[in-house]
Backbone of each chain as ProteinMPNN parsed JSONL, in Angstrom:
{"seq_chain_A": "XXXXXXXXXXXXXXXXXXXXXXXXXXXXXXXXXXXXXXXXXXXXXXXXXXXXXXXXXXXXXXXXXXXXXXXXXXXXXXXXXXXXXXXXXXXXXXXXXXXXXXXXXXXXXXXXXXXXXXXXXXXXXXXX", "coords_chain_A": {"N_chain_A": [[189.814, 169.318, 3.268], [187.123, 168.325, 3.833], [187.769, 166.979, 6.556], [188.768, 168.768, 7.79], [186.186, 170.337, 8.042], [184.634, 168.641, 9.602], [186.273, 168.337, 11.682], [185.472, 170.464, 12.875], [182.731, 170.456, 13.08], [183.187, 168.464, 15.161], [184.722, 169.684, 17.224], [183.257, 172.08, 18.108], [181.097, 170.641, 18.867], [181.742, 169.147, 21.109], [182.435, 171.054, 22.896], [180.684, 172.712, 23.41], [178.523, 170.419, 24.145], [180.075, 170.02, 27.14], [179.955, 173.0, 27.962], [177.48, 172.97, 28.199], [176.458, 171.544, 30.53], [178.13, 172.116, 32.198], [177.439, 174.783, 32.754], [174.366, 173.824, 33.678], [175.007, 172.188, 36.031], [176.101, 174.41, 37.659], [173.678, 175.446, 38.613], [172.802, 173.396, 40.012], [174.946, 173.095, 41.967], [176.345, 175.637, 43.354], [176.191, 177.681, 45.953], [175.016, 180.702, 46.599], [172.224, 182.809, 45.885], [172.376, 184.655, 43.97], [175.027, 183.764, 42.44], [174.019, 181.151, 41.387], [172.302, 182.664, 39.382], [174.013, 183.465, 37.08], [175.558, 180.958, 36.421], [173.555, 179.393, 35.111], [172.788, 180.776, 32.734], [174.973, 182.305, 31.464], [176.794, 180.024, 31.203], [175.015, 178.024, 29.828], [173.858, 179.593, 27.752], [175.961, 179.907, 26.211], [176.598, 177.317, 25.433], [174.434, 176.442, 23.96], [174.572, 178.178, 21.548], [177.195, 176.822, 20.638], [176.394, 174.465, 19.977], [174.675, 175.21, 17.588], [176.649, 176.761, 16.057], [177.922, 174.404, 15.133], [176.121, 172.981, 13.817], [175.612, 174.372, 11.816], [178.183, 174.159, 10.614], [178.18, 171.727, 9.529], [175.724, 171.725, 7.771], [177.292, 172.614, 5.735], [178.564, 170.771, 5.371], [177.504, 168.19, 4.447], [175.275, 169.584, 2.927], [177.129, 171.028, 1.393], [176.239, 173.958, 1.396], [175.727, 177.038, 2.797], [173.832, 177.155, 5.336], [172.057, 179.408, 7.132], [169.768, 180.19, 8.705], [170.165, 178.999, 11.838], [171.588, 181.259, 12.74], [169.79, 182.922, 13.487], [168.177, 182.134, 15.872], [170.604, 181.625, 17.027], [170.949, 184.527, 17.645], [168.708, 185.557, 18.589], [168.33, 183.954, 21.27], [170.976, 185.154, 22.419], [170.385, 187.733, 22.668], [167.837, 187.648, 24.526], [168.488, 186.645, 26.471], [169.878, 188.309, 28.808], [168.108, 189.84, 29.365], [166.087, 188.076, 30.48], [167.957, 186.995, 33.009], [168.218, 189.55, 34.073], [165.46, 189.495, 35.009], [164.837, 187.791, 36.418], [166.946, 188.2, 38.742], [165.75, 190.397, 39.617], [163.565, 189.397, 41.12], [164.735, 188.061, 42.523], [165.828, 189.97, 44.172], [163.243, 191.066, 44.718], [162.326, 189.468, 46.807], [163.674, 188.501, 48.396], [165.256, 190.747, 49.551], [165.273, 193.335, 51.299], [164.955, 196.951, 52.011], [166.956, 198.001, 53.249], [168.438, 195.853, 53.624], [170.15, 196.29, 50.876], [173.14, 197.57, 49.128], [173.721, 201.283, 48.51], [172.114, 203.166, 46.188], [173.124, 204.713, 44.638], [172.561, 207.694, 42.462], [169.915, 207.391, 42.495], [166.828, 207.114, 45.142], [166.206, 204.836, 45.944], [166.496, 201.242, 45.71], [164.995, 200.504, 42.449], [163.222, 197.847, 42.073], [162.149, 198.231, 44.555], [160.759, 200.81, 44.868], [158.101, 201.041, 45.351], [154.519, 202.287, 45.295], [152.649, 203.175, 48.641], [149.674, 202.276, 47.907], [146.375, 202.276, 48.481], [144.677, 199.11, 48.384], [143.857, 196.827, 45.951], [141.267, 196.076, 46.79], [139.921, 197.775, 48.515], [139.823, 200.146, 46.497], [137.771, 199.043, 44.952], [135.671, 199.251, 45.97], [135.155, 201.992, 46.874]], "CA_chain_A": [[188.746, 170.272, 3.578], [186.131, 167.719, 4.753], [188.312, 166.107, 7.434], [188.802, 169.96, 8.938], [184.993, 170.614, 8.48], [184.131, 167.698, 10.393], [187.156, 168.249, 12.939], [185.426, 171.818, 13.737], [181.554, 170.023, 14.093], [182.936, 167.558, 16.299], [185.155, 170.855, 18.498], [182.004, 172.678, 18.621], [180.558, 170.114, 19.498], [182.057, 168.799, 22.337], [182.649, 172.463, 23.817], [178.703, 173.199, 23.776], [177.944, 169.349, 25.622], [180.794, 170.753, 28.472], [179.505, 174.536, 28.46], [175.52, 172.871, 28.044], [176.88, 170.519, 31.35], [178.475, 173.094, 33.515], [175.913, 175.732, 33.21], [173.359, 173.195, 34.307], [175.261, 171.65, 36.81], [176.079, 174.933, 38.816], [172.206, 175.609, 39.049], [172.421, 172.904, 40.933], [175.771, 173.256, 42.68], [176.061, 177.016, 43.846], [176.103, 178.401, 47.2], [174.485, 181.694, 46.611], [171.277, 182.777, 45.0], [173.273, 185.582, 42.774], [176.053, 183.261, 41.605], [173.706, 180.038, 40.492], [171.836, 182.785, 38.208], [174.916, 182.813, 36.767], [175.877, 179.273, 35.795], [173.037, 178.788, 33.637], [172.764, 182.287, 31.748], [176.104, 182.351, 30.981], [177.222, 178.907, 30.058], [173.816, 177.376, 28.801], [173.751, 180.163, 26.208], [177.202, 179.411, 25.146], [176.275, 175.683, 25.074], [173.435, 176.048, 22.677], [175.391, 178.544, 20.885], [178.362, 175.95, 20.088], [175.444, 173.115, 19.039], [173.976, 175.708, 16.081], [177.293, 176.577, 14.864], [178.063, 173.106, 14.836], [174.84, 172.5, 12.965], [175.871, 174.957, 10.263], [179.308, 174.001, 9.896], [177.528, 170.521, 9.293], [175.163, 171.884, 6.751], [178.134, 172.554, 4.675], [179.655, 169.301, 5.19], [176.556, 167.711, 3.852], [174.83, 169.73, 1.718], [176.977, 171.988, 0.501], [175.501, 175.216, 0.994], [175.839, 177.783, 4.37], [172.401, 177.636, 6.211], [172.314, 180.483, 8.171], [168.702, 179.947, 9.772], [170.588, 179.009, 12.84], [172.131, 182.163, 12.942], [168.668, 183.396, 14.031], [168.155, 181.217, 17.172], [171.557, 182.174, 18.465], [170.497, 185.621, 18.067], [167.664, 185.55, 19.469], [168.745, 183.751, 22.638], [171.944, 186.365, 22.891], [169.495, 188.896, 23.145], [166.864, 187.593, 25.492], [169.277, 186.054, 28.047], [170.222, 188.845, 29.306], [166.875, 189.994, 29.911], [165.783, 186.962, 31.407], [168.365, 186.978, 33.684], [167.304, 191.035, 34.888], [164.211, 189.647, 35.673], [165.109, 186.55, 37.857], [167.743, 189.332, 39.479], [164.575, 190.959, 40.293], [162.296, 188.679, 41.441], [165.383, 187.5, 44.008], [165.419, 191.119, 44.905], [161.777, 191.729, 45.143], [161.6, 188.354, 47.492], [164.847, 188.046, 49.732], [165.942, 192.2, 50.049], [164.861, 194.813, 52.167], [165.227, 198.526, 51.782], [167.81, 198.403, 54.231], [170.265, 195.08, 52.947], [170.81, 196.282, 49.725], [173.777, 198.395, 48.991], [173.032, 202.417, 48.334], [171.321, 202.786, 44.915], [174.066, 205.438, 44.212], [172.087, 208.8, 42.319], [168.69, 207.546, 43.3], [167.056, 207.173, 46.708], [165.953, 204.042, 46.698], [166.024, 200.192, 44.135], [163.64, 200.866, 41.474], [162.388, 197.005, 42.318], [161.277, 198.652, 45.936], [159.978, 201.419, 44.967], [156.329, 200.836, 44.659], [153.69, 203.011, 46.576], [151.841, 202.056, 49.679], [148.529, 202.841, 47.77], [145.376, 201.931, 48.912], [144.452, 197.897, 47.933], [142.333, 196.788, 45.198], [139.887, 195.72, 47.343], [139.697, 199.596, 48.947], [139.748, 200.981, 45.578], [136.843, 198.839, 44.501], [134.757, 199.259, 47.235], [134.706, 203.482, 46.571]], "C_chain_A": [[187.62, 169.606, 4.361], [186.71, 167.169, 5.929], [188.093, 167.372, 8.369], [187.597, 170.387, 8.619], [184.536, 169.83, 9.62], [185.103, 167.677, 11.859], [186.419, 169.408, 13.748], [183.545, 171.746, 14.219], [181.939, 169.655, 15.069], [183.714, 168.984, 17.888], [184.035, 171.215, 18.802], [180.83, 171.634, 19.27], [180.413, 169.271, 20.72], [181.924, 170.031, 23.239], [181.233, 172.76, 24.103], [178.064, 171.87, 24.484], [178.953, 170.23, 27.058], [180.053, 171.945, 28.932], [178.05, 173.546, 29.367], [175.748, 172.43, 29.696], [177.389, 171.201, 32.441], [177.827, 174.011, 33.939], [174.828, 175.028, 34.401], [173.731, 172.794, 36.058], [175.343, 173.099, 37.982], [174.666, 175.899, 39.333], [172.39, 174.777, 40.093], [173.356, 173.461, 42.545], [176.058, 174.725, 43.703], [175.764, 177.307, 44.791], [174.687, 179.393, 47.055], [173.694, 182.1, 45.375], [171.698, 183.544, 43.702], [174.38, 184.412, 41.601], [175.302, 181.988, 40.831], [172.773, 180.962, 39.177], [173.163, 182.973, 37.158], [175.654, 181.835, 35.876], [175.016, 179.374, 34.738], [172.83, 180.218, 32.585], [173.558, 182.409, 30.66], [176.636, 181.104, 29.888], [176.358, 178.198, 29.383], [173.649, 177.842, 27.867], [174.709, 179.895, 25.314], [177.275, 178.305, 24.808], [175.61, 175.538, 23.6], [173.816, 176.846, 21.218], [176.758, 177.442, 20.252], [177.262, 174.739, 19.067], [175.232, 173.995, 17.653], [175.023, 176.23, 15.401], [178.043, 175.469, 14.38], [177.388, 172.814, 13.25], [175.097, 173.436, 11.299], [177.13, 174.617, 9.346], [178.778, 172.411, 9.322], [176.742, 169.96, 8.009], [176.015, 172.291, 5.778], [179.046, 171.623, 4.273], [178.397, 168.756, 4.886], [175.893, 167.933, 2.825], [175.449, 170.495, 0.523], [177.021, 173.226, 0.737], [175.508, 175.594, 2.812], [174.396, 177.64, 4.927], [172.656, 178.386, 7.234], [171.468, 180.701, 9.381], [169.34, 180.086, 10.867], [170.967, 179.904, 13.563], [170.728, 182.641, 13.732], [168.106, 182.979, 15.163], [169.253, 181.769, 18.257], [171.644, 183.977, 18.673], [169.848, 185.935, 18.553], [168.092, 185.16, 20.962], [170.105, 184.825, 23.096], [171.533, 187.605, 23.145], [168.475, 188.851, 24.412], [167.301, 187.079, 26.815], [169.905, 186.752, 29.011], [169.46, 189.557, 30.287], [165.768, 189.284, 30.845], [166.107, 186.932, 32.635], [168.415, 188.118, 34.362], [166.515, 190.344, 35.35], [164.805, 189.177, 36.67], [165.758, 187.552, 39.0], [166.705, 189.861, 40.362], [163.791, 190.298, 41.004], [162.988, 188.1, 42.764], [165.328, 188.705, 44.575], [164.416, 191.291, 45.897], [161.731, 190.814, 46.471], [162.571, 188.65, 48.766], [165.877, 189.447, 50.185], [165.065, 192.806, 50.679], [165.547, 196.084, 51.496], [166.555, 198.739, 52.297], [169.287, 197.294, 53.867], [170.547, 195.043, 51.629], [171.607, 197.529, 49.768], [173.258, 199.987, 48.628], [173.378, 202.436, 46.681], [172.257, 204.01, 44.102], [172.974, 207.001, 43.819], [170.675, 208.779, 42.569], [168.645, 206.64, 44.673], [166.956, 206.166, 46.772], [166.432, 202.578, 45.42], [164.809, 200.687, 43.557], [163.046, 199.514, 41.853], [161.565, 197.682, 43.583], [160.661, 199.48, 45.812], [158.307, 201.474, 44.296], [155.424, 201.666, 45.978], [153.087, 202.26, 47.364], [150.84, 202.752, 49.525], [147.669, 202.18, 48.492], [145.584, 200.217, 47.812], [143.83, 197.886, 46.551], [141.004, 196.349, 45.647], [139.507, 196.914, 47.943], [139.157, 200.019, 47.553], [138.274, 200.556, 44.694], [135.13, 199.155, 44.859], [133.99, 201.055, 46.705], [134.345, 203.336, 45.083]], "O_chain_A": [[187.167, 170.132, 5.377], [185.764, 166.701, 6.561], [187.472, 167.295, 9.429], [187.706, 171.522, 9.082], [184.052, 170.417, 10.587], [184.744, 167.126, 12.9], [186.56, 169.497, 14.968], [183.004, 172.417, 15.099], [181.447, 170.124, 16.096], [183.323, 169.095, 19.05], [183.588, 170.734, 19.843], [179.902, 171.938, 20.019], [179.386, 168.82, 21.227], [181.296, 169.942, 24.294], [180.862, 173.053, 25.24], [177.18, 172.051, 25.321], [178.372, 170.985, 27.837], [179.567, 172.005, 30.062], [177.754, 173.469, 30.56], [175.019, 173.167, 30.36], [177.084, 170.87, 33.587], [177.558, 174.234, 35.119], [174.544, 175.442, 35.524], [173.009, 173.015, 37.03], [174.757, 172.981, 39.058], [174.653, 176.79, 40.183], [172.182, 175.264, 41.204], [172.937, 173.917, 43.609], [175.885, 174.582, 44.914], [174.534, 177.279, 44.779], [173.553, 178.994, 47.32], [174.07, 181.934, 44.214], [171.42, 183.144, 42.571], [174.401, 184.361, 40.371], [175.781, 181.671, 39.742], [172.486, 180.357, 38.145], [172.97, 182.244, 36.186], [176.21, 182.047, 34.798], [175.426, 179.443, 33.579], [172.771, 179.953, 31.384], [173.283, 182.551, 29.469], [176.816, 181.046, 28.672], [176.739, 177.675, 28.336], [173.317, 177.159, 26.898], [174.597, 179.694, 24.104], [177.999, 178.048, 23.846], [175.946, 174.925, 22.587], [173.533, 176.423, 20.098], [177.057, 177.67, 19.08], [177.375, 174.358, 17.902], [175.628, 173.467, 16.614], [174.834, 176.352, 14.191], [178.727, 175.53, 13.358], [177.847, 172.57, 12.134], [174.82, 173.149, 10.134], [177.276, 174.673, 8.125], [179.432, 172.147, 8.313], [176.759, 168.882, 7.414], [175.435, 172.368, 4.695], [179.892, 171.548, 3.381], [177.893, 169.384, 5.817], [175.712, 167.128, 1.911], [175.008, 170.694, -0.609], [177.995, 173.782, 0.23], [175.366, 174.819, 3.757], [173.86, 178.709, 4.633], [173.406, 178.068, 8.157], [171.802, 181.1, 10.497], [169.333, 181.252, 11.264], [170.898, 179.817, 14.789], [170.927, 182.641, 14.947], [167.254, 183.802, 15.5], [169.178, 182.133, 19.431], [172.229, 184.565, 19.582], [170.16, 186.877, 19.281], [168.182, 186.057, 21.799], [170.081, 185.238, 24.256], [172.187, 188.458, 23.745], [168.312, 189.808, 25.17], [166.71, 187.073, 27.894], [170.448, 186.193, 29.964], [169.74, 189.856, 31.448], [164.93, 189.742, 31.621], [165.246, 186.864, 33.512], [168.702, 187.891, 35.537], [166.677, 190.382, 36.569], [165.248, 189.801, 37.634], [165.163, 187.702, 40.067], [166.736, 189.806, 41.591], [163.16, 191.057, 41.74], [162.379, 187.746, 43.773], [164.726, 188.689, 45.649], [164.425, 191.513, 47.108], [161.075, 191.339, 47.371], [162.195, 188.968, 49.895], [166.893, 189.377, 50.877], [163.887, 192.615, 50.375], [166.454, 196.12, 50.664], [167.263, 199.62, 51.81], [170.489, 197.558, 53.824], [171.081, 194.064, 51.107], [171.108, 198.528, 50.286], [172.051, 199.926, 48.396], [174.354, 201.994, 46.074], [172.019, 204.169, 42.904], [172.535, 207.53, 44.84], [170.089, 209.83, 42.833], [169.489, 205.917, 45.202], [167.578, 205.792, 47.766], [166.69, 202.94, 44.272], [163.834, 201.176, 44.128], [161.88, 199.806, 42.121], [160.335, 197.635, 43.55], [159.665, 199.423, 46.533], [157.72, 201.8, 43.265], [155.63, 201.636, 47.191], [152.873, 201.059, 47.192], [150.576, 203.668, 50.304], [148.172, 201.372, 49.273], [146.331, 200.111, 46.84], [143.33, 198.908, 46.081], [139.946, 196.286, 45.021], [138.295, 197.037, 47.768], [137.948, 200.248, 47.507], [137.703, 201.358, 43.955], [134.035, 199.231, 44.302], [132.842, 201.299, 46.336], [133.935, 204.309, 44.449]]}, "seq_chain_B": "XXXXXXXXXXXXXXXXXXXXXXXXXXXXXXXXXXXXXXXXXXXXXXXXXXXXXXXXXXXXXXXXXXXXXXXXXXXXXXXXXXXXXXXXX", "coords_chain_B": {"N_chain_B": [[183.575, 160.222, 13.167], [181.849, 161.959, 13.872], [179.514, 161.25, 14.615], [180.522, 160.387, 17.475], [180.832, 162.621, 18.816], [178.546, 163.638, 19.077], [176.83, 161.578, 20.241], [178.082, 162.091, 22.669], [177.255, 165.341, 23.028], [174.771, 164.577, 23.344], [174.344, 163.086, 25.325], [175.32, 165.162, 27.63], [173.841, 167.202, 27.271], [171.11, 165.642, 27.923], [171.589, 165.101, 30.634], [172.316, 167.371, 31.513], [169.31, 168.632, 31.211], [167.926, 166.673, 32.889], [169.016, 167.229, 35.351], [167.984, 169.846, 35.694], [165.293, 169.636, 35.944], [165.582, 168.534, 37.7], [166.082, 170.484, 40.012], [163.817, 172.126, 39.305], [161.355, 170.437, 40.006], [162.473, 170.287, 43.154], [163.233, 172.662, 44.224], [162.773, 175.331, 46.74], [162.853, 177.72, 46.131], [161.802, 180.646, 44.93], [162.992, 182.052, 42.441], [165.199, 180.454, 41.972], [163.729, 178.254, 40.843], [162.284, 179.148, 38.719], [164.196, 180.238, 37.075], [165.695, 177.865, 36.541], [163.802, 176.479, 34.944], [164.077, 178.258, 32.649], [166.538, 177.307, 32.229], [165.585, 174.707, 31.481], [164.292, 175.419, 28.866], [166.208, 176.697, 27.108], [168.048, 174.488, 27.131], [166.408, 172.283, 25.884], [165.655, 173.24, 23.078], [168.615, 173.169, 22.314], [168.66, 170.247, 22.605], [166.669, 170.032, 20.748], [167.917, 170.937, 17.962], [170.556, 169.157, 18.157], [169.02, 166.83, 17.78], [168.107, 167.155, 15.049], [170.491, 167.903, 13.563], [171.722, 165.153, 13.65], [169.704, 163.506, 12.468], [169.888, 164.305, 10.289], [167.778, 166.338, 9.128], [166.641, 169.29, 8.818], [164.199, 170.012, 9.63], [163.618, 170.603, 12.195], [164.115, 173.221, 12.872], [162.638, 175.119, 12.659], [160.81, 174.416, 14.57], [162.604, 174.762, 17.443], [163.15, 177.348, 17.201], [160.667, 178.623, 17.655], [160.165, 177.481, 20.251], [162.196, 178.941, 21.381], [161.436, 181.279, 21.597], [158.668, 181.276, 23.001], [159.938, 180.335, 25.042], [161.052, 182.313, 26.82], [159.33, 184.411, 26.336], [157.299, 183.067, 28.594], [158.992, 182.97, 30.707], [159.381, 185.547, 30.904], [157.129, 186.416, 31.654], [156.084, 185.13, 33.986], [158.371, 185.907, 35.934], [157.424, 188.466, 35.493], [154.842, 188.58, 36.631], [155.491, 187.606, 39.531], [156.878, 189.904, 40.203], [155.074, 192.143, 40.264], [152.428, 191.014, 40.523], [150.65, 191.056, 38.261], [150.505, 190.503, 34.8], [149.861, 191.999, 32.246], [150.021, 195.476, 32.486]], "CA_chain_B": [[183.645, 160.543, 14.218], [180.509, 163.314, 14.546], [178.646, 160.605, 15.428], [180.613, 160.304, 18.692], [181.015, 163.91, 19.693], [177.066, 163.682, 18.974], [176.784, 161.087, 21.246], [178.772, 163.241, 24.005], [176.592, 166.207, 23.448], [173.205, 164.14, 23.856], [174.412, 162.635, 26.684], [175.794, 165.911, 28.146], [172.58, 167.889, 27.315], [170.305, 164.922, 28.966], [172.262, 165.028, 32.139], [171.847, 168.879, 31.831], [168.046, 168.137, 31.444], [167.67, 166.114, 34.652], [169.564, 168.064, 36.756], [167.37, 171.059, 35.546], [164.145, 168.863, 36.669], [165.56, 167.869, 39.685], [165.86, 171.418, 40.614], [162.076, 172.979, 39.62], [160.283, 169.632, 41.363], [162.403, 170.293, 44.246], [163.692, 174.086, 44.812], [161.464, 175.868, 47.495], [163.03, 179.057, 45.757], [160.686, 180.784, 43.224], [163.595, 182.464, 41.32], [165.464, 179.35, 41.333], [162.107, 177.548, 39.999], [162.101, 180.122, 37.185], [165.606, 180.021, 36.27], [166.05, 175.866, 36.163], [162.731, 176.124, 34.115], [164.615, 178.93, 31.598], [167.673, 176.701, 31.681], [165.283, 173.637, 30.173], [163.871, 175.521, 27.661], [167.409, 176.953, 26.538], [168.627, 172.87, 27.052], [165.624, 171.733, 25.053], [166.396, 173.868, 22.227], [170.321, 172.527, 22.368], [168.79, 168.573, 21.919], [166.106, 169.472, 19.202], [168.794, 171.106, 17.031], [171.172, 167.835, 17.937], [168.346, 165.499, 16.8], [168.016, 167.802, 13.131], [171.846, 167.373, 13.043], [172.039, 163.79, 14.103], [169.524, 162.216, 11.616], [170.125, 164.944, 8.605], [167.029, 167.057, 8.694], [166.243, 170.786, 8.836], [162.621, 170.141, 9.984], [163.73, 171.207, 13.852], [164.903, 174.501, 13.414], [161.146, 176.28, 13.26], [160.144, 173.9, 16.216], [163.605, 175.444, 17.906], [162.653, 179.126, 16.905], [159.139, 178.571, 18.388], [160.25, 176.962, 21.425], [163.104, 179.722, 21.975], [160.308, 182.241, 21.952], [157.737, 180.473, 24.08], [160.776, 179.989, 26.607], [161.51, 183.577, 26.784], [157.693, 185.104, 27.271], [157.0, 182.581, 29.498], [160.059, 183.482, 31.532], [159.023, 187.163, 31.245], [155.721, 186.542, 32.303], [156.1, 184.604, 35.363], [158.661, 186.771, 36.624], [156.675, 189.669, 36.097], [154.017, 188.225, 37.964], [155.807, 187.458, 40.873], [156.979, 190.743, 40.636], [153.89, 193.073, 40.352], [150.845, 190.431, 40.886], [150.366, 191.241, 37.113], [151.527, 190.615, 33.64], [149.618, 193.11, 30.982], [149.17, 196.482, 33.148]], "C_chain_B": [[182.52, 161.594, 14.944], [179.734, 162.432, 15.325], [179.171, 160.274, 17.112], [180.588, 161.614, 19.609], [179.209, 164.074, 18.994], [176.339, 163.139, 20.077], [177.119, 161.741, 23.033], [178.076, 164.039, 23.911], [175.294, 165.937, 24.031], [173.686, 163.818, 25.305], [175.04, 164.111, 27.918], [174.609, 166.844, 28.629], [171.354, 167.13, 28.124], [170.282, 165.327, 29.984], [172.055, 166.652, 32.388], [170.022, 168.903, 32.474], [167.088, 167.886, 32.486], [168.007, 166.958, 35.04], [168.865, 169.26, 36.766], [165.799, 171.112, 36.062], [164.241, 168.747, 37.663], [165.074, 169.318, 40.24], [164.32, 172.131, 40.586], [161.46, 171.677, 40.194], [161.161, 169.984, 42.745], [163.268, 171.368, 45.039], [162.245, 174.729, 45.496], [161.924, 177.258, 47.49], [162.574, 179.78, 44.396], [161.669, 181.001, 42.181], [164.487, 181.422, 41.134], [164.521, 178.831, 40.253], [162.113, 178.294, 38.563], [162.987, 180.185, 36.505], [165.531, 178.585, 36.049], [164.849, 175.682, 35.245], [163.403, 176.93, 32.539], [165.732, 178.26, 30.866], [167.254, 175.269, 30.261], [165.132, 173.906, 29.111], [165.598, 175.858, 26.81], [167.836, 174.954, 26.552], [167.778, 171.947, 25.924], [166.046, 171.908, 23.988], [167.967, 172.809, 21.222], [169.836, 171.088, 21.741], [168.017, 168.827, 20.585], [166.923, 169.703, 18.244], [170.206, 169.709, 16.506], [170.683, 166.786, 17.74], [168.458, 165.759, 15.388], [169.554, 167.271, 12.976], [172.222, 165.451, 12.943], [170.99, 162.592, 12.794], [169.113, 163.16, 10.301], [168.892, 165.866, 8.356], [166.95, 168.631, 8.984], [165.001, 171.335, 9.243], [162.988, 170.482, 11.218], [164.061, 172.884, 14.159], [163.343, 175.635, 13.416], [160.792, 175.931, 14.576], [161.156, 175.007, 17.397], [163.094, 176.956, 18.482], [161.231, 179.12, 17.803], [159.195, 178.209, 19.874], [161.314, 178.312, 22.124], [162.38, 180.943, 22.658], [159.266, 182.433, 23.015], [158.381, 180.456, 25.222], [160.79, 181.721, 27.62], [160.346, 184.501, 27.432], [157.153, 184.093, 28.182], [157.735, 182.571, 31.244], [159.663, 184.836, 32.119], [157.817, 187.641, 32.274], [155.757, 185.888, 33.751], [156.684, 185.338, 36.152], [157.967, 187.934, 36.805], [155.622, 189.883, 36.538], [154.063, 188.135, 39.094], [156.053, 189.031, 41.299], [155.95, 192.162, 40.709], [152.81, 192.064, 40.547], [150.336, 190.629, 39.337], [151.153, 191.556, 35.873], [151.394, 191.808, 32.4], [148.976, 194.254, 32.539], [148.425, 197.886, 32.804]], "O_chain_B": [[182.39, 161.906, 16.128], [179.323, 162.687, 16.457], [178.319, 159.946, 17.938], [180.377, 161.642, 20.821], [179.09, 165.066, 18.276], [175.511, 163.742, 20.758], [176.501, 161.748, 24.098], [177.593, 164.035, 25.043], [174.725, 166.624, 24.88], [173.275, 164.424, 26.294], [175.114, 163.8, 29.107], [174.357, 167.196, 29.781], [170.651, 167.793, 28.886], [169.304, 165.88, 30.487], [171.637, 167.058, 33.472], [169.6, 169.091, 33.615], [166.05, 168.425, 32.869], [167.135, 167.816, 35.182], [168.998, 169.912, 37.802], [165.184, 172.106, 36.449], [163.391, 168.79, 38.552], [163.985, 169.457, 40.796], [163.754, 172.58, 41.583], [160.854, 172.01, 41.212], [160.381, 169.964, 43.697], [163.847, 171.171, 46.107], [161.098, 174.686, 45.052], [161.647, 178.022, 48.414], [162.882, 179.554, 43.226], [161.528, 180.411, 41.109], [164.729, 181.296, 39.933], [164.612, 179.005, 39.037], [161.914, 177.756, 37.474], [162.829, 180.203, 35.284], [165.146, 178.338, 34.906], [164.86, 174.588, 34.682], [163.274, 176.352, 31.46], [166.019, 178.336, 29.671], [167.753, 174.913, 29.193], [165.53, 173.185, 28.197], [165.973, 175.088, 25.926], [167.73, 174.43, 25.443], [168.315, 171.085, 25.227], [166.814, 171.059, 23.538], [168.149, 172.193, 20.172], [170.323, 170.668, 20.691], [168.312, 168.252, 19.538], [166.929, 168.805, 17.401], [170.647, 169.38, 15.405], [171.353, 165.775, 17.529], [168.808, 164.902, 14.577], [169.778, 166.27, 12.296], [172.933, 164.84, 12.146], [171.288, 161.471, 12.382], [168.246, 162.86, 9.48], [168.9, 166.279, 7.196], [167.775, 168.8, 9.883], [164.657, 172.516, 9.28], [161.931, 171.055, 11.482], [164.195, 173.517, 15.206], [163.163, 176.659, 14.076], [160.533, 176.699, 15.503], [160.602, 175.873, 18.074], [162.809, 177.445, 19.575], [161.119, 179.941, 18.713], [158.328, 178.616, 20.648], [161.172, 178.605, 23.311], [162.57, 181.448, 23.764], [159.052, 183.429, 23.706], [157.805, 180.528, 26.307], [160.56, 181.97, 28.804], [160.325, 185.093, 28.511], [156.143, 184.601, 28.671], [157.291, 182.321, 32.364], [159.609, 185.192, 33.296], [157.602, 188.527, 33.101], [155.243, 186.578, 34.63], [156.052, 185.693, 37.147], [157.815, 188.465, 37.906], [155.222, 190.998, 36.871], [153.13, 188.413, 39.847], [155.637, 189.484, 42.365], [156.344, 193.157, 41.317], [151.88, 192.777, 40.927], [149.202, 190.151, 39.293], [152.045, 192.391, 35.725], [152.312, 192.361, 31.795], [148.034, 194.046, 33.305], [147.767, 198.464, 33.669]]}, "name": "protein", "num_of_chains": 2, "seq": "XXXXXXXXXXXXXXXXXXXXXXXXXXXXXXXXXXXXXXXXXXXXXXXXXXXXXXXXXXXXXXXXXXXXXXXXXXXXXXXXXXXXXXXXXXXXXXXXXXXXXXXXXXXXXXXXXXXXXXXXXXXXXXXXXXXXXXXXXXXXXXXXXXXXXXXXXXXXXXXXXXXXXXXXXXXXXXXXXXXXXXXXXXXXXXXXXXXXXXXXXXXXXXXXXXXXXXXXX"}
């Protein structure tokens, strides 16, 4: 029982240095601004994901007893990485698209990142 | 043997680390810059939990939790600065 606890830290724990290691690396590596968000989203979450159930299968080869804490970390990041990675999406949008080289937005007219009015400034609006 | 596939993850996660530095000192692309900064904090994370494992304590996993959080609204916020000029509207 302890030989195959410790066989399934050290799996998880090799598989989450590789993931942690390829994620990173195709930030660097990556052609195109779409595909390096990508790399790290994807496999950096599954990286740090393999370390904390490492860390639990660990806490039962040591103490004993399930600690689950961890569980709460990789929930947290499986939730917010997705969201993260919307924004960035956006922010390459907002910076390096036009109205005109992005594909058609299908039932509405335009990207919701583009559509923003062409109000008056805040320096107009302060002024009145 | 943990101690060597311990060894392999530090050294895996380091090398993540750097290469995540290299890129925000020297990407002249904001949403790069913002992603390779999201990747450290997610990479950070990854080593403090493999220091708690590595010398037996349980004292890393609030730091962790606190840092996962911090990574996350700081992520949110920058992007949604770039993308409106403002974060609370």
């Amino acid at each position: 029982m302890e030989t195959l606890l410790e066989l399934l830290v050290v799996i998880f724990l090799v598989t989450a240095g590789i993931f942690g290691f390829v994620g990173s690396f195709g930030l660097l590596k990556l052609n195109d601004r779409m595909s390096r968000l990508h790399a790290p989203t994807k496999a950096t979450t599954l990286g740090v994901g393999g370390v904390l159930l490492a860390s639990m299968a660990h806490s039962v080869l040591t103490e004993g007893h399930l600690s689950l804490h961890e569980l709460l970390i990789t929930l947290f990041l499986f939730l917010t990485a997705p969201i993260t990675a919307h924004f960035i999406a956006k922010v390459n949008i907002h910076q390096f698209e036009t109205r005109d080289s992005l594909p058609d937005a299908g039932e509405d007219e335009i990207w919701a990142t583009h559509d923003i009015e062409e109000g008056p400034t805040d320096a107009e609006t302060s002024k009145n | 043997m943990i101690a060597y596939a311990v060894t392999f993850a530090f050294t895996c996660f380091g090398a993540a680390l750097l290469m995540n530095f290299w890129k925000v000192a020297t990407s002249k692309d904001l949403g790069d810059r913002i992603l390779a900064l999201d990747t450290m904090f997610i990479n950070a994370i990854a080593v403090m939990v493999l220091y708690g494992l590595a010398i037996g304590t349980e004292m890393y996993f609030e730091a962790a939790m606190i840092i996962a959080m911090l990574g996350f609204i700081s992520t949110v916020a920058y992007a949604r600065f770039v993308l409106r000029g403002n974060i609370i509207e």
